[in-house]
C-alpha positions as CSV (number, residue, x, y, z in Angstrom):
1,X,0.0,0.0,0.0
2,X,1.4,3.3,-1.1
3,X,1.2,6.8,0.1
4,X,-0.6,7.6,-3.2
5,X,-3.3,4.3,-3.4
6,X,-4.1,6.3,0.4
7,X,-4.3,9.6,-1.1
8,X,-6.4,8.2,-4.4
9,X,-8.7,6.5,-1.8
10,X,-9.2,9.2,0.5
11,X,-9.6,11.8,-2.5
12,X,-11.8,9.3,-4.2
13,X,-13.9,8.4,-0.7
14,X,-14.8,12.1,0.0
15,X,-16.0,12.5,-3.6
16,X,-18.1,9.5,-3.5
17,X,-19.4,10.0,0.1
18,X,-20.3,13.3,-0.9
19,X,-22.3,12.2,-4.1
20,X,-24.0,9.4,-2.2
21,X,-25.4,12.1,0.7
22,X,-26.6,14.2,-2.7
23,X,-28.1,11.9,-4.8
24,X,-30.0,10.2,-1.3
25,X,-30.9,13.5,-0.4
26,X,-33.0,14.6,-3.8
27,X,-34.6,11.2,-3.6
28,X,-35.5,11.7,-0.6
29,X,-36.8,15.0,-1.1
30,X,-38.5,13.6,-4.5
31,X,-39.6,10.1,-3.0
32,X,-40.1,10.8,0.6
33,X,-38.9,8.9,3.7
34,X,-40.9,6.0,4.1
35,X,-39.2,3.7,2.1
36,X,-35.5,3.6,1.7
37,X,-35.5,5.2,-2.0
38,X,-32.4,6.8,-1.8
39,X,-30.4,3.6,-0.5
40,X,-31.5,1.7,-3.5
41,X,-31.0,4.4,-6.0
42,X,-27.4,4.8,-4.9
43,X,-26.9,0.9,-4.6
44,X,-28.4,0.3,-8.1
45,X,-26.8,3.1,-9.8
46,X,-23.4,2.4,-8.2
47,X,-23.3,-1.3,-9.4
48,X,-24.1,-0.2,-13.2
49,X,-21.5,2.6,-12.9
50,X,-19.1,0.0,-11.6
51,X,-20.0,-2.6,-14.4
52,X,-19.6,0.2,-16.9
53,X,-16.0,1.0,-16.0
54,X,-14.6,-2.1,-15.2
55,X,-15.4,-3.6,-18.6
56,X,-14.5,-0.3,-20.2
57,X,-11.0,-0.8,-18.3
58,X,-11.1,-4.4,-19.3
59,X,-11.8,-3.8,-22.8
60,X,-11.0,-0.2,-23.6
61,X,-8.9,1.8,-21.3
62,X,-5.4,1.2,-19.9
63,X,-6.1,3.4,-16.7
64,X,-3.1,3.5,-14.4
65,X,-3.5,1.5,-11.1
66,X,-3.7,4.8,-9.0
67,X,-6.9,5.9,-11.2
68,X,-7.9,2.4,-10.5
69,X,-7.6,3.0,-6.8
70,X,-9.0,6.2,-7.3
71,X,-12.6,4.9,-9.0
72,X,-13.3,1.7,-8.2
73,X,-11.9,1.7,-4.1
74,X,-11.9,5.9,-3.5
75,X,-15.2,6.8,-5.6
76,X,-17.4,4.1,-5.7
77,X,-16.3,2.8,-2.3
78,X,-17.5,6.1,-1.2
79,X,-20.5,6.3,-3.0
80,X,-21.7,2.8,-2.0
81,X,-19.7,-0.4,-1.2
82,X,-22.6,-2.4,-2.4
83,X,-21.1,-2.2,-6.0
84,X,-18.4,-3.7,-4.8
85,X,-20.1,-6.5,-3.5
86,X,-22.4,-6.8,-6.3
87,X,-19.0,-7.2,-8.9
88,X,-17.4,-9.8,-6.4
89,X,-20.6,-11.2,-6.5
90,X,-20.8,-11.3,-10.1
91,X,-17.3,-12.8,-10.6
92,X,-18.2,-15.6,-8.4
93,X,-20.8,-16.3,-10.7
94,X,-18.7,-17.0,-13.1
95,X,-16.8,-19.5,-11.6
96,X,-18.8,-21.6,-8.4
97,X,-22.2,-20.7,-8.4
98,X,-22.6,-22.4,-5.0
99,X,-19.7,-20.0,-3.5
100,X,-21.6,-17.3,-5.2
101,X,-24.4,-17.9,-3.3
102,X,-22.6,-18.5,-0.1
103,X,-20.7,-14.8,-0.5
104,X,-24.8,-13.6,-1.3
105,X,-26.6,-15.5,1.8
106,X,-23.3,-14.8,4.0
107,X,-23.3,-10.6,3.0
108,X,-26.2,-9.9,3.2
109,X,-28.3,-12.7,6.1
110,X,-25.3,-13.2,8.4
111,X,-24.3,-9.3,7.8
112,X,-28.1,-8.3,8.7
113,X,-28.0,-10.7,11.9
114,X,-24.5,-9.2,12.8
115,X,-26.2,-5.6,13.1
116,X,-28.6,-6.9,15.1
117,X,-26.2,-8.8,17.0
118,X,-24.5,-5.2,17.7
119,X,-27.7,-3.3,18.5
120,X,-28.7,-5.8,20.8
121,X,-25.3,-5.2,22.6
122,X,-25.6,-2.0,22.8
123,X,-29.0,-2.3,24.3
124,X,-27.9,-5.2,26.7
125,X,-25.0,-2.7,28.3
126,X,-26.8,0.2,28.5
127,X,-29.8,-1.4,30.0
């Protein structure tokens, strides 16, 4: 890990961050707060973005590894890390549908029960 990959994360996180309080903002504003609209448009639009460019830079582009960095871990990691499980998700596909489905049942079931796990802590030592 190099001083710039930090840099090109940090950089990159802000930007992202910053996009993803926008954009869930003027949902919000436009869809309302009942339903978590803006949490679905960031995690949809994040994991087309992040198909886009890494074919393009499959393909297409020869983009340096700190641009890499910069995009994929600093941008989009800041904008929602749900692209990033939805391409690792993906690229298990590809090759063991059954640890594909593993990585799916173990983000998203064991990673719900884990925050509950945490509130319940919470409310167990402050209780």
């Amino acid at each position: 890990m190099s001083v710039w990959a930090v840099v090109a994360v940090a950089v990159g996180g802000a930007l992202g961050s910053v996009l993803r309080y926008a954009v869930m903002a003027g949902v919000g504003r436009w869809a309302g707060s009942g339903f978590p609209w803006g949490t679905l448009v960031v995690n949809i639009a994040g994991s087309l973005i992040m198909g886009v460019l890494v074919e393009i830079v499959a393909r297409k582009w020869s983009l340096p590894a700190f641009w890499q960095v910069f995009l994929f871990v600093g941008v989009l990691g800041g904008f929602t890390t749900f692209s990033t499980f939805s391409l690792d998700l993906a690229m298990l596909m590809d090759r063991h549908a059954g640890l594909a489905a593993v990585y799916a049942v173990g983000s998203v079931v064991v990673g719900t029960a884990a925050l509950f796990v945490g509130m319940a802590l919470v409310r167990w030592s402050m209780s």
